[in-house]
Short mmCIF file of the C-alpha atoms (twelve columns), coordinates in Angstrom:
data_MODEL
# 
_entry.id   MODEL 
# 
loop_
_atom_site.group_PDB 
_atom_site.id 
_atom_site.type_symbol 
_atom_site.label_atom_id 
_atom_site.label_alt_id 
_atom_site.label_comp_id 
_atom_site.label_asym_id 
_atom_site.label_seq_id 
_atom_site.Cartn_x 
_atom_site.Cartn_y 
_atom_site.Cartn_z 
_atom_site.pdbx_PDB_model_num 
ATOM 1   C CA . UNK A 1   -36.882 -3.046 -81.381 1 
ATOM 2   C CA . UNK A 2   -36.437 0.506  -82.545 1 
ATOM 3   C CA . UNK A 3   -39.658 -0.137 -85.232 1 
ATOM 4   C CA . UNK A 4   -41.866 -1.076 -81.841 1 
ATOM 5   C CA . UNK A 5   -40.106 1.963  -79.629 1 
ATOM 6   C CA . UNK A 6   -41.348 4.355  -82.336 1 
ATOM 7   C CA . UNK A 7   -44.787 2.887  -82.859 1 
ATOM 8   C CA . UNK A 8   -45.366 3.071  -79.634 1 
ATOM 9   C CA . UNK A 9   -43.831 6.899  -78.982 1 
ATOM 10  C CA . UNK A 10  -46.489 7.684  -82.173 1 
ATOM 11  C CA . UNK A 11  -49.082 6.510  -80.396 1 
ATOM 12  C CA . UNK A 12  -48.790 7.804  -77.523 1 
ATOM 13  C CA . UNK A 13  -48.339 11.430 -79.637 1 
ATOM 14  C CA . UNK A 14  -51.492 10.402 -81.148 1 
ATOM 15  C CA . UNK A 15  -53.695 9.649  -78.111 1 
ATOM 16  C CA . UNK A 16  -52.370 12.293 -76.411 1 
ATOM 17  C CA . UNK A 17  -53.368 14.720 -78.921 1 
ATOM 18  C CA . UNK A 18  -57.303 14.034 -79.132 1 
ATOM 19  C CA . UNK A 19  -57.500 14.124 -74.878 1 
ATOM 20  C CA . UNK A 20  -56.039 17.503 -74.919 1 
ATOM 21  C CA . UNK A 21  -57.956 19.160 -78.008 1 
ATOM 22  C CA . UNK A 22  -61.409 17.969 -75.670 1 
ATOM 23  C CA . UNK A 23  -59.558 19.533 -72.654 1 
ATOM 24  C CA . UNK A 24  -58.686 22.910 -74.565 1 
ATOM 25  C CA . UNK A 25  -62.304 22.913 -75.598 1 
ATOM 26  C CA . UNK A 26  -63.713 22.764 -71.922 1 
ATOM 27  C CA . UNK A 27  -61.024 25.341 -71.098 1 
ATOM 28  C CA . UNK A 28  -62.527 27.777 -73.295 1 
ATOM 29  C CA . UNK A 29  -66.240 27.371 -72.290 1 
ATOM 30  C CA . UNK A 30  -65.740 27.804 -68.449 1 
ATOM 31  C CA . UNK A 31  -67.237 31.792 -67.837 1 
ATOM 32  C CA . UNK A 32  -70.312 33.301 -67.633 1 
ATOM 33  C CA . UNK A 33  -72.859 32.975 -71.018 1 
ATOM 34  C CA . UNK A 34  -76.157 35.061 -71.212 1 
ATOM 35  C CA . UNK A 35  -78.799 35.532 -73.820 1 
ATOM 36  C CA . UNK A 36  -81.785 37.034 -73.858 1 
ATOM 37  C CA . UNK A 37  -85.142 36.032 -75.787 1 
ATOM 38  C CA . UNK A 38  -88.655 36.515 -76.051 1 
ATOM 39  C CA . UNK A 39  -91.577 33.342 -74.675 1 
ATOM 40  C CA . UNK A 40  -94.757 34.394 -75.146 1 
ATOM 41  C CA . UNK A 41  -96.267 34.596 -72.506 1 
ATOM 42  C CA . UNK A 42  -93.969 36.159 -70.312 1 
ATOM 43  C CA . UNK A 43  -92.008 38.187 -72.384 1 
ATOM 44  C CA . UNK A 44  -88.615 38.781 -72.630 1 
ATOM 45  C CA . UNK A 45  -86.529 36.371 -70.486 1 
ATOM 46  C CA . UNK A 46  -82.653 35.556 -70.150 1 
ATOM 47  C CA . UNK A 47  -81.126 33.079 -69.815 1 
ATOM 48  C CA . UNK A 48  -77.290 32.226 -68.427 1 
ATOM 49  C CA . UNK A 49  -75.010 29.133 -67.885 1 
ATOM 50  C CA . UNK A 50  -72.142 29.164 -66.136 1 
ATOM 51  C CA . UNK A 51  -69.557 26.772 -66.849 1 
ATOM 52  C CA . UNK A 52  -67.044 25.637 -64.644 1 
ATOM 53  C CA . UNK A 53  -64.129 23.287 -63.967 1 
ATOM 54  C CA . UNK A 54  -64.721 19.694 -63.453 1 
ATOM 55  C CA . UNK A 55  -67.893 19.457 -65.363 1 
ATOM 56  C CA . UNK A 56  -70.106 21.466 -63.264 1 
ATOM 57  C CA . UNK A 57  -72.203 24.145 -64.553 1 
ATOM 58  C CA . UNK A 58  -75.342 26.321 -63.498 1 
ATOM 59  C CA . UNK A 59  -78.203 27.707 -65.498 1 
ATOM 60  C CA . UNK A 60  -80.459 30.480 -64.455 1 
ATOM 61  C CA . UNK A 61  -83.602 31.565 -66.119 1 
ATOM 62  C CA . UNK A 62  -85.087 34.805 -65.022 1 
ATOM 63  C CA . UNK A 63  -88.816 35.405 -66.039 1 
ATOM 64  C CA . UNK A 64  -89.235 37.792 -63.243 1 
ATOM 65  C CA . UNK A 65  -87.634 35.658 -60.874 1 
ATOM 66  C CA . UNK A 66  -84.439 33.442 -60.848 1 
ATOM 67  C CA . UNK A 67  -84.947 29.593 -61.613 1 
ATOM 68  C CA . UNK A 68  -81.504 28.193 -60.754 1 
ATOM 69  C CA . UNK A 69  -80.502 24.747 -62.036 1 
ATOM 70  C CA . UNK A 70  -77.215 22.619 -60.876 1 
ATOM 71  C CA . UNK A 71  -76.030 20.578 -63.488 1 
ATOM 72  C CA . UNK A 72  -72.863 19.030 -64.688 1 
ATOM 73  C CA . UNK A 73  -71.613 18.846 -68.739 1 
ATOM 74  C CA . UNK A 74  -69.896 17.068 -70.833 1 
ATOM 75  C CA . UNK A 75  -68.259 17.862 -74.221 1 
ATOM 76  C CA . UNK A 76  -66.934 15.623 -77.085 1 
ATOM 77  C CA . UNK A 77  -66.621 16.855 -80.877 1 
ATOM 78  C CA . UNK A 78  -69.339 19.882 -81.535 1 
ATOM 79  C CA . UNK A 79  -71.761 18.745 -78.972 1 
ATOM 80  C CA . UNK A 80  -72.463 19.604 -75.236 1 
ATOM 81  C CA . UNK A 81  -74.144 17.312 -72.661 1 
ATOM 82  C CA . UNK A 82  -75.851 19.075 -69.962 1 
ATOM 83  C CA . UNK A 83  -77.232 16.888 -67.017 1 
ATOM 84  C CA . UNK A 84  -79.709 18.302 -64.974 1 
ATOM 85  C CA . UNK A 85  -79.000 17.340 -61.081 1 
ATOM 86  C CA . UNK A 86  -82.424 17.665 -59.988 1 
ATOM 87  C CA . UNK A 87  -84.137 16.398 -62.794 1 
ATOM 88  C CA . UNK A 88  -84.931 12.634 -64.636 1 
ATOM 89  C CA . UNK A 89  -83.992 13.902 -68.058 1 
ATOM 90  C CA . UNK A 90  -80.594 14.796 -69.855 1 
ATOM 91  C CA . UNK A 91  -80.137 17.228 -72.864 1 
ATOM 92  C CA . UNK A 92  -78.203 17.261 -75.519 1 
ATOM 93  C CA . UNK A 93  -77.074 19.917 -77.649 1 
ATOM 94  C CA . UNK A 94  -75.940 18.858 -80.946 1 
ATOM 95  C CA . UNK A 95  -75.535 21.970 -82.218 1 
ATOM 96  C CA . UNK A 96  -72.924 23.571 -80.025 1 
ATOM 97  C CA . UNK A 97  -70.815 25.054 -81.878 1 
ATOM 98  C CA . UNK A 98  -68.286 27.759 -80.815 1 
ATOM 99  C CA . UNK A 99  -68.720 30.947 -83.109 1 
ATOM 100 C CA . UNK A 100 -65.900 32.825 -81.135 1 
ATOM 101 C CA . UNK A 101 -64.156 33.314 -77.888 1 
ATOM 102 C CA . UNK A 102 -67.334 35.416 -76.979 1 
ATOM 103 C CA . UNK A 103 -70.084 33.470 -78.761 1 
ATOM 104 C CA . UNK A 104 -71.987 29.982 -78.365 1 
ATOM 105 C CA . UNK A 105 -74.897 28.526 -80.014 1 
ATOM 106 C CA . UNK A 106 -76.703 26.251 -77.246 1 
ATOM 107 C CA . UNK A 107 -79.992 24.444 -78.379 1 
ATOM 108 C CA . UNK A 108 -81.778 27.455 -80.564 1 
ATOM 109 C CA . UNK A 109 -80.127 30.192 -78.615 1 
ATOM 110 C CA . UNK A 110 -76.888 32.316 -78.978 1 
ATOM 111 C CA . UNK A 111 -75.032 32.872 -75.912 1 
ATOM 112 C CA . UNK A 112 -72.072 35.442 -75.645 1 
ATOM 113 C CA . UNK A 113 -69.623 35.458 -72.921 1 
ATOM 114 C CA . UNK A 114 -70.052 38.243 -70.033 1 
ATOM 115 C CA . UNK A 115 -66.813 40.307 -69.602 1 
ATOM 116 C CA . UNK A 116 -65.458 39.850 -65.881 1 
# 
């Protein structure tokens, strides 16, 4: 009985342990992430996502005006999820990767946090 109460303590400690190391990494994403970055036609362009709790983010591109995009995200291991609320098709970043506290790679694009 005590074999099966400790088993079963462990893997609770276990399962625990993977939900809340996904949690701490969507806790340190949520803010305000800008770049900036030449197309060439326009120019130079930036770009920002702001993540926020529960999944929901916004992107806005500004080539002279602002294109604002609702979307929601989703992280598990290194990669980020972004689905697009007004649009058929989903990205996926595979190459997220958290450089600091103040810098992300999304996509091809290095984003650093804005101070508040």
């Amino acid at each position: 009985m005590k074999k099966l109460l400790f088993s079963l303590v462990v893997l609770m400690l276990f399962t625990g342990c993977g939900t809340k190391k996904e949690e701490t990494k969507k806790q340190g994403i949520i803010g305000s992430w800008t770049t900036k970055y030449e197309l060439s036609v326009i120019g130079e362009v930036s770009e920002s996502y702001v993540f926020k709790e529960k999944g929901k983010c916004v992107r806005i591109l500004n080539a002279g005006s602002d294109i604002v995009d609702e979307c929601t995200y989703e992280i598990k291991d290194n990669e980020i999820r972004i689905i697009w609320d007004n649009k058929i098709d989903k990205e996926s970043f595979s190459k997220y990767v958290e450089i600091t506290d103040n810098k992300i790679l999304i996509g091809e694009h290095t984003f650093e946090r804005e101070e508040k």
